[in-house]
C-alpha positions as CSV (number, residue, x, y, z in Angstrom):
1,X,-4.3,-2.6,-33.4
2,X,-7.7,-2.1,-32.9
3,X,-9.8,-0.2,-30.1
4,X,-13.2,-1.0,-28.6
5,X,-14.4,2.2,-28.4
6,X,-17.0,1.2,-26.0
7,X,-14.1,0.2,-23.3
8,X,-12.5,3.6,-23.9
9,X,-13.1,6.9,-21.8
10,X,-11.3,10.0,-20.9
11,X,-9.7,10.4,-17.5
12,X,-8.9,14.4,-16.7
13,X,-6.3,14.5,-13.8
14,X,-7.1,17.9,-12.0
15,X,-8.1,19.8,-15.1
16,X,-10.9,22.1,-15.6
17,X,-10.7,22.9,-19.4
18,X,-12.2,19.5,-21.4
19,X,-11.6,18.4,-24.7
20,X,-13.5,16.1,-26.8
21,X,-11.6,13.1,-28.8
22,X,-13.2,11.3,-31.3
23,X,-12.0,7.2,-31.7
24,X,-13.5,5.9,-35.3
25,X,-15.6,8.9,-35.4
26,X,-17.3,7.9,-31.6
27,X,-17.0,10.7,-29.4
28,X,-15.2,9.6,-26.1
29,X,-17.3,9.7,-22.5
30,X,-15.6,11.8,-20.0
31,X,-15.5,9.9,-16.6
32,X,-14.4,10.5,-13.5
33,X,-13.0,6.7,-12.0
34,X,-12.1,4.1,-14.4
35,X,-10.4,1.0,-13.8
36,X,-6.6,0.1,-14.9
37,X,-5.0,-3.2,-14.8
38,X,-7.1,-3.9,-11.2
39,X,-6.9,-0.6,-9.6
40,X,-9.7,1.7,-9.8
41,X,-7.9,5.5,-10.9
42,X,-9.8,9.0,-9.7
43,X,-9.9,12.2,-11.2
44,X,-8.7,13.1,-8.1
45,X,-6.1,10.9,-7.9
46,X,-7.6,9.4,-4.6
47,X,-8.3,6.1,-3.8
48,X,-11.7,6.4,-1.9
49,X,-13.4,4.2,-4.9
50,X,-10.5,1.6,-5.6
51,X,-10.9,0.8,-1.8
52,X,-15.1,0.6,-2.0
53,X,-14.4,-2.3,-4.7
54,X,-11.8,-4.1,-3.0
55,X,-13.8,-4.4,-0.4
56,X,-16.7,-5.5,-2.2
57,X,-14.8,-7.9,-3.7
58,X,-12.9,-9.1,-0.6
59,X,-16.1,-9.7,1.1
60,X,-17.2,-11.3,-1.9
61,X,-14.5,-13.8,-2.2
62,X,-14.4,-14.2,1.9
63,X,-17.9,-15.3,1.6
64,X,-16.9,-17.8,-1.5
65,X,-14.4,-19.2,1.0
66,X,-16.7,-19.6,3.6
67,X,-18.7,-21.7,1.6
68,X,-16.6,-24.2,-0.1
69,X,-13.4,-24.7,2.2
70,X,-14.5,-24.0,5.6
71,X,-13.0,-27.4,6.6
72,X,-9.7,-26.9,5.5
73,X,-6.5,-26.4,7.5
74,X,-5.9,-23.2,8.5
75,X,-3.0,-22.4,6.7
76,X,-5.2,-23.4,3.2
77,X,-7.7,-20.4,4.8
78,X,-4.7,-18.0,5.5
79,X,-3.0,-17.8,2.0
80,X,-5.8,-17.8,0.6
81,X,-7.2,-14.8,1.9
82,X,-5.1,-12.1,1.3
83,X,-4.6,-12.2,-1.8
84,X,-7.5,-9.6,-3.1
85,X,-6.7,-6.8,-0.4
86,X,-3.0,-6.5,-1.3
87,X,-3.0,-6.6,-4.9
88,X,-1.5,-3.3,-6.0
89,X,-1.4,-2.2,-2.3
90,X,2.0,-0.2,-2.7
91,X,-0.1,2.4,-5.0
92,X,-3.3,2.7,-3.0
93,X,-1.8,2.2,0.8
94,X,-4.9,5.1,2.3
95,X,-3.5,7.7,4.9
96,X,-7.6,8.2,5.6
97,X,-8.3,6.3,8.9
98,X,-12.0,5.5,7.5
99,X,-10.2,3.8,4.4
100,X,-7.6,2.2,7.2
101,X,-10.7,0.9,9.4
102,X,-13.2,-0.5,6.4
103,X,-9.9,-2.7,5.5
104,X,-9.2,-4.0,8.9
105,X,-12.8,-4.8,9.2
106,X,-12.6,-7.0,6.9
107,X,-9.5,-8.8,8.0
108,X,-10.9,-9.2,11.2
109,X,-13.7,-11.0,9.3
110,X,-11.5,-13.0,8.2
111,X,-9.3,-14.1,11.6
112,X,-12.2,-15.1,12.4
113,X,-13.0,-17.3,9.6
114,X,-9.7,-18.6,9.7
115,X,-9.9,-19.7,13.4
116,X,-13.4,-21.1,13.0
117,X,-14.3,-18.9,16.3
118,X,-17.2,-15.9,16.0
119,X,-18.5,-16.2,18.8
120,X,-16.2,-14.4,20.8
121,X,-16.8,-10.4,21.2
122,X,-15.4,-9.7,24.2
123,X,-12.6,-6.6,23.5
124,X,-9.6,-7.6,22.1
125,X,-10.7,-11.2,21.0
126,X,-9.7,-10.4,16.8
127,X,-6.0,-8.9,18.2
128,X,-5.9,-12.3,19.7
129,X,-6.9,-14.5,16.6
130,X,-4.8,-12.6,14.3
131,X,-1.6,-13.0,17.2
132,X,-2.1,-17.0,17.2
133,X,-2.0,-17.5,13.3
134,X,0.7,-15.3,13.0
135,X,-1.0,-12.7,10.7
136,X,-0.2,-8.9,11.1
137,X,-2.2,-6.0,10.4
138,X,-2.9,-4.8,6.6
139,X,-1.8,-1.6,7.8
140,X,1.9,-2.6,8.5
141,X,1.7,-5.4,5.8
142,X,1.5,-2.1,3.1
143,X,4.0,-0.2,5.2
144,X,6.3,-3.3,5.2
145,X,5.8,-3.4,1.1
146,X,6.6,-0.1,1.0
147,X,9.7,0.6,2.3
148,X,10.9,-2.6,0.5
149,X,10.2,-0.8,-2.7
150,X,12.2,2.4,-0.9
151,X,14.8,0.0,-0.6
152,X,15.2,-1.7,-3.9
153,X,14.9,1.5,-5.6
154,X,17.5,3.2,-3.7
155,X,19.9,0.0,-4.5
156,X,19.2,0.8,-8.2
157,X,17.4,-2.7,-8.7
158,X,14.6,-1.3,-10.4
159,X,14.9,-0.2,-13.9
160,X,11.6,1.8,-14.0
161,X,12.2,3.8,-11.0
162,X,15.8,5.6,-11.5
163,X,17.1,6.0,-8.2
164,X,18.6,9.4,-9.6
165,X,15.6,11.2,-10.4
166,X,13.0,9.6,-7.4
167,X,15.9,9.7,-4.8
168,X,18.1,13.1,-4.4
169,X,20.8,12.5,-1.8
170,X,21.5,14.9,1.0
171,X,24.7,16.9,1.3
172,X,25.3,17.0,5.2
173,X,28.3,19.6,6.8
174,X,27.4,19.0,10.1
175,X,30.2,18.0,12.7
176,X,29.5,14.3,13.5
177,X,29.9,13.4,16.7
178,X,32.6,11.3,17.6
179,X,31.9,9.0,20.5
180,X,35.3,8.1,22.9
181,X,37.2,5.4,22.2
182,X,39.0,2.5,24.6
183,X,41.4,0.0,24.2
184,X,39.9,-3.6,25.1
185,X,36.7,-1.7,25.7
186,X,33.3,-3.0,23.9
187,X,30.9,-0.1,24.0
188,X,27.1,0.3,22.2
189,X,27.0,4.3,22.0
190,X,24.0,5.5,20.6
191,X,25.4,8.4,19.1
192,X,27.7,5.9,17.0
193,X,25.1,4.2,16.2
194,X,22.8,6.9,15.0
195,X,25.8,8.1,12.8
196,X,26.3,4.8,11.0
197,X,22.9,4.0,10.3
198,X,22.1,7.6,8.8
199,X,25.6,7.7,6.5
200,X,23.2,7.6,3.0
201,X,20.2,10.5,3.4
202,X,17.9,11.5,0.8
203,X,16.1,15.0,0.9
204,X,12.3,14.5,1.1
205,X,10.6,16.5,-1.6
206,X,8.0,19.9,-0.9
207,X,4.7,18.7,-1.5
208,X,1.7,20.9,-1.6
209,X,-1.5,18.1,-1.4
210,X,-2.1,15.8,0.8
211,X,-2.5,12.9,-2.4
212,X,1.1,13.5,-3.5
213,X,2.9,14.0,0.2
214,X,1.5,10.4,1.1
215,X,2.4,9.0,-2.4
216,X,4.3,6.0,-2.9
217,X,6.6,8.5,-4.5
């Protein structure tokens, strides 16, 4: 296999000390964001830059849209536009609210685009648009994608995440509760339910940065 050594740089993950490779006797450019299969990687392991071109691509491809299929229905307008923001969005899902906003900004762009109305700007207008066409918020589509993955990896259904080493189960001794009992009696305690829906608990692991405690892991 053969490498273009031009397409080929050096990513250092949090280390100071730097070493130089050589690839068919080119020397390797150190650099500190570099793109990998769509998503945009830092040296910080941040995802300030990923989200700067997703944006200029999503705003990009919304005005490509505008151009071209501004007449068709509006379920046509609504697949089709949220394709860009969410690709990979399980990795990158920001915990900055500036990262948050410049996303939602764009979506509301795009309710509006979708509805065909912009000239509404009284408060509250874009909460409306997105209501009618039945399209939720970016913010709880990633959190929604998220705890799917949670899921499926604590059923064992993926092969690349072990549910064994990502997933440590928690050992409880505590005295469960026991709610009272009657015969032809149907009751909804809350402390029964609260003690069937927490029988399987994990231990959340120590973190000590803010990139790894909001990691996807």
């Amino acid at each position: 296999m053969n490498f273009n050594t031009n397409k080929c740089h050096i990513l250092s993950i949090k280390n100071k000390t730097q070493f130089f490779y050589r690839l068919n006797n080119v020397t390797l450019e150190y650099v500190t964001t570099n793109p990998y299969i769509g998503i945009t990687i830092s040296n910080d392991l941040k995802w300030h830059s990923n989200i700067s071109t997703i944006t200029k691509k999503a705003n990009s491809t919304l005005g490509f849209l505008r151009r071209n299929i501004r007449r068709c229905p509006v379920n046509s307008k609504r697949t089709s536009n949220t394709l860009v923001l969410e690709y990979g969005a399980i990795l990158w899902d920001p915990y900055h609210r500036g990262d948050i906003d410049k996303l939602e900004k764009i979506q509301h762009r795009a309710a509006r685009f979708i509805t065909g109305v912009y000239h509404s700007r009284h408060p509250g207008s874009v909460t409306t648009m997105l209501t009618n066409i039945n399209l939720n918020t970016l913010d709880n589509r990633r959190r929604d994608q998220r705890l799917k993955l949670m899921y499926r990896t604590a059923k064992g259904s993926i092969p690349a995440l072990p549910t064994e080493i990502f997933f440590r189960p928690e050992k409880t001794n505590k005295r469960h509760i026991q709610p009272k009992h009657f015969p032809d009696h149907v009751s909804s305690n809350v402390i029964q339910q609260i003690t069937t829906n927490n029988t399987r608990c994990f231990i959340v692991p120590t973190t000590h940065t803010e990139q790894f405690k909001n990691s996807f892991l």
